[in-house]
Residue frames relative to the residue before (quaternion, step in Angstrom):
aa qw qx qy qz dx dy dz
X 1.0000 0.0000 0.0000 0.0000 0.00 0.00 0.00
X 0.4310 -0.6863 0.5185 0.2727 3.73 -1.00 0.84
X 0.4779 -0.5724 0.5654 0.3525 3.56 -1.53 0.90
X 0.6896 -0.5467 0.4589 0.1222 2.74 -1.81 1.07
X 0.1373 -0.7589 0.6230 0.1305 4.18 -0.25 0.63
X 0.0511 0.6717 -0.7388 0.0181 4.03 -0.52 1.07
X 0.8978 0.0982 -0.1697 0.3943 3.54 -0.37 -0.24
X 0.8005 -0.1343 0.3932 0.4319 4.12 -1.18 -1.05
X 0.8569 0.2824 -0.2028 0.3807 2.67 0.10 -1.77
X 0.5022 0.6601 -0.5002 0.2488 3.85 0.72 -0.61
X 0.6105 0.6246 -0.2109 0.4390 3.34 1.60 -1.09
X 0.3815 -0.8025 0.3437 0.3038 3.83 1.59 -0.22
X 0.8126 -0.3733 0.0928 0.4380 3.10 1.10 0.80
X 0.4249 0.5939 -0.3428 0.5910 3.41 1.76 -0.93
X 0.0408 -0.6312 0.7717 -0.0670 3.49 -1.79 1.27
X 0.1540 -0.9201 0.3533 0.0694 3.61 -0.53 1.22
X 0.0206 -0.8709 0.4659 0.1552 3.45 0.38 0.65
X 0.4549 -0.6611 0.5841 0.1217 3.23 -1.92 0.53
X 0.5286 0.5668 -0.3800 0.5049 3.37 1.10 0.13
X 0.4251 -0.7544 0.4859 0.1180 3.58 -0.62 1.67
X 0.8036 0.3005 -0.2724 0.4357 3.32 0.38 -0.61
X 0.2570 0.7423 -0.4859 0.3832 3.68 0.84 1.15
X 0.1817 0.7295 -0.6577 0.0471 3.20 -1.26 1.06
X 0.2570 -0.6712 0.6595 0.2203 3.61 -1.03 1.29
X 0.2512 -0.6210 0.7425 -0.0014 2.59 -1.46 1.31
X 0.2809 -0.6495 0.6849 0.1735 4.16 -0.72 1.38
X 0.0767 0.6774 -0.7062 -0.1911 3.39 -1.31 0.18
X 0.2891 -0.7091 0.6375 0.0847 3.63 -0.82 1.67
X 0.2780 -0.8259 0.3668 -0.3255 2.96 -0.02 1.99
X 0.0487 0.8673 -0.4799 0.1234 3.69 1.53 1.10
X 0.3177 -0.5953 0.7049 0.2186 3.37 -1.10 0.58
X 0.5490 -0.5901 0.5840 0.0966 3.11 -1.23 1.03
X 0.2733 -0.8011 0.4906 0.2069 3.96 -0.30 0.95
X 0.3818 -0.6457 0.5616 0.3490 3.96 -0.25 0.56
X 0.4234 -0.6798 0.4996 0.3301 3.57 -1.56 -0.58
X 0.5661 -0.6512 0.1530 0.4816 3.29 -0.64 1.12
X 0.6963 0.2973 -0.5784 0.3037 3.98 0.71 0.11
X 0.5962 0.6126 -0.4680 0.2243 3.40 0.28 0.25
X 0.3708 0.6247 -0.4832 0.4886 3.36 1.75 -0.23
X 0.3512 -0.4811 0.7947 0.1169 3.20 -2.70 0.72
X 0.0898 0.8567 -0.5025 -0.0735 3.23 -0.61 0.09
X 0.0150 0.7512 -0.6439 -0.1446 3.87 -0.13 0.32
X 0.3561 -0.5930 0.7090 0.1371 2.79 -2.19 0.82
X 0.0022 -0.6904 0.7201 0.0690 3.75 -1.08 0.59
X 0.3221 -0.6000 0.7008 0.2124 2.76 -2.17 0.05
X 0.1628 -0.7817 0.5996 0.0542 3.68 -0.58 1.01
X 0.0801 0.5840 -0.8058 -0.0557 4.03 -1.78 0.14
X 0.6348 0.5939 -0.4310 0.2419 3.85 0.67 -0.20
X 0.8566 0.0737 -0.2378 0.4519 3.14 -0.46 1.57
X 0.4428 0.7380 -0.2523 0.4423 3.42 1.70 0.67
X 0.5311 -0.6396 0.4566 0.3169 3.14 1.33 -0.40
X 0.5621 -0.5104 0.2794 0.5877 3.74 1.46 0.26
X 0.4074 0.7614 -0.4147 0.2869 3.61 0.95 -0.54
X 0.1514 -0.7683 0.5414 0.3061 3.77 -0.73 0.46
X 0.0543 0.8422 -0.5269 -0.1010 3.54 -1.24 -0.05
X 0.5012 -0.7182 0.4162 0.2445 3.52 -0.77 1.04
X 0.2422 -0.7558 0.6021 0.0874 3.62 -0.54 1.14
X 0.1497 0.7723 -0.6082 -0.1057 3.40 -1.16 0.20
X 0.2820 -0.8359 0.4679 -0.0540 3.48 -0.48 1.39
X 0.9340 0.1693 -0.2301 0.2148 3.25 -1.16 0.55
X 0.0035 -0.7720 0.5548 -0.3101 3.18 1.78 1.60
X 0.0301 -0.5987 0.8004 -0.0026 3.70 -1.40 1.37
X 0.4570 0.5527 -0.5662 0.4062 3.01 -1.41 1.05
X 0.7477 -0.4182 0.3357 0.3915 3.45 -1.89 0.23
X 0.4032 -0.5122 0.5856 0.4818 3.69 -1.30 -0.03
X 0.5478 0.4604 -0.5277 0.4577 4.15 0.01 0.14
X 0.5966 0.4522 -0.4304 0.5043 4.02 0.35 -0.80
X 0.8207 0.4378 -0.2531 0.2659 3.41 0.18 -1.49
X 0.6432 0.5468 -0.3695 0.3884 3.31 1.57 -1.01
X 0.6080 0.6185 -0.3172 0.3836 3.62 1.93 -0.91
X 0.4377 0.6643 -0.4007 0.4544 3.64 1.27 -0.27
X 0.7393 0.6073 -0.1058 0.2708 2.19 0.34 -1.92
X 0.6615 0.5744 -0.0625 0.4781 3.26 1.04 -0.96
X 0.6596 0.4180 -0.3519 0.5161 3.45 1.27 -1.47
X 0.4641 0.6493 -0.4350 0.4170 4.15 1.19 -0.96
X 0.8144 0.3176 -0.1817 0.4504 3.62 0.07 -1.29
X 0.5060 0.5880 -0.4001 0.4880 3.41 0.98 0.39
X 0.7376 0.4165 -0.1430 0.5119 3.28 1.11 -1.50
X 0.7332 0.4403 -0.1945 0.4804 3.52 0.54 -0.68
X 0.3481 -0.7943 0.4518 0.2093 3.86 1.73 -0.02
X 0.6577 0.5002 -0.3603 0.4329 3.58 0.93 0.85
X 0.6092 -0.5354 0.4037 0.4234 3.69 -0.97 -0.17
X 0.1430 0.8089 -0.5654 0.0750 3.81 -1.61 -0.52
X 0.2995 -0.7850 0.5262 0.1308 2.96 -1.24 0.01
X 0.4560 -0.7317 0.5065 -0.0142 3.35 -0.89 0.99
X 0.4958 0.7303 -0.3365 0.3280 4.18 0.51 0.83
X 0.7863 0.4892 -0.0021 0.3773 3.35 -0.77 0.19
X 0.4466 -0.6510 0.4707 0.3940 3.32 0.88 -0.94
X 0.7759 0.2881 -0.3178 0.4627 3.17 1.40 0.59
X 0.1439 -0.8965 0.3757 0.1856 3.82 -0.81 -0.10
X 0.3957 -0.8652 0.3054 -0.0382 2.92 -0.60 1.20
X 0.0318 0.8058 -0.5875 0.0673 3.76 0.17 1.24
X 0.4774 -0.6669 0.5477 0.1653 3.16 -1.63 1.13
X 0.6519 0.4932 -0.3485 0.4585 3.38 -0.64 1.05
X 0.3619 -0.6584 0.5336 0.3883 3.78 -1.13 -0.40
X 0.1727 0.7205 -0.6464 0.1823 3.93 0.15 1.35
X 0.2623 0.7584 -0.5960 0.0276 3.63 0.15 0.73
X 0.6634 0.4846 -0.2804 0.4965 3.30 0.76 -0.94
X 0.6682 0.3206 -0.3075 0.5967 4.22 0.60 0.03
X 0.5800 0.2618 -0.5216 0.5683 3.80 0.55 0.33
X 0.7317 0.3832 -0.4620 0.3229 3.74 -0.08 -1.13
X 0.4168 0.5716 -0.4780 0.5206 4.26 1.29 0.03
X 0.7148 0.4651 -0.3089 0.4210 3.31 0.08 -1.70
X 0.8088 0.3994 -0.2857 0.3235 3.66 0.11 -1.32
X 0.4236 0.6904 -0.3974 0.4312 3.82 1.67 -0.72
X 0.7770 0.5363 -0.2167 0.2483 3.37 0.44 -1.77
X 0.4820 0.6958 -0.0465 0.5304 2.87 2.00 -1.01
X 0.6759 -0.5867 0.3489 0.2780 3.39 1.26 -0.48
X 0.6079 0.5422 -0.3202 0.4836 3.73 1.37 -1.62
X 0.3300 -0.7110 0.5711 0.2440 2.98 -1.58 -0.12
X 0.2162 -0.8688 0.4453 -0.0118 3.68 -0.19 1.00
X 0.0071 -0.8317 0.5552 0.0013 3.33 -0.98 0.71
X 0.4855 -0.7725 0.3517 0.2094 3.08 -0.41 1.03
X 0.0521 -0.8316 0.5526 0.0209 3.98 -0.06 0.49
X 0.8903 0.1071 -0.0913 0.4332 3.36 -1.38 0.72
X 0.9290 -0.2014 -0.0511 0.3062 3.45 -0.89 0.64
């Protein structure tokens, strides 16, 4: 018996059209990276959905996902730990806020500390 199609997505993303004179047109859309003083940055602390674990959020990176994943990257370098890099935000395991929000100052960004 064939699976059942209820919605789009069951189809994996693919949207077929019957109309012949169609043409997808991709637009490879790059965000434009700001410079680091024009960046805002906030720093958070996070345990929600971690298992009690703490981790250092930073938020509000504009720019490409390559810039952000390279940040993103220099943090988890400095701070000796893992993470992740997505979204517009980045994520180190651990509680380094106060030695990224240094690290990222020197650099130029502007940071702001948020929440505890």
């Amino acid at each position: 018996m064939a699976k059942k199609i209820s919605s789009l997505e069951d189809l994996g993303g693919f949207v077929f059209s019957t109309n012949k004179d169609f043409e997808f047109n991709q637009n490879d859309e790059t965000e434009e990276t700001l410079n680091p003083n024009q960046q805002h940055l906030e720093a958070h602390l996070d345990k929600k959905n971690r298992g009690g674990k703490v981790a250092t959020v930073i938020k509000g990176f504009v720019g490409s996902a390559d810039d952000l994943k390279t940040l993103g990257k220099d943090l988890k370098t400095l701070c000796g730990v893992g993470g992740s890099a997505k979204d517009g935000e980045i994520i180190i395991q651990g509680n380094f806020r106060d030695k990224i929000m240094d690290y990222l100052k020197n650099k130029g960004y502007k940071v702001k500390r948020v929440g505890g």
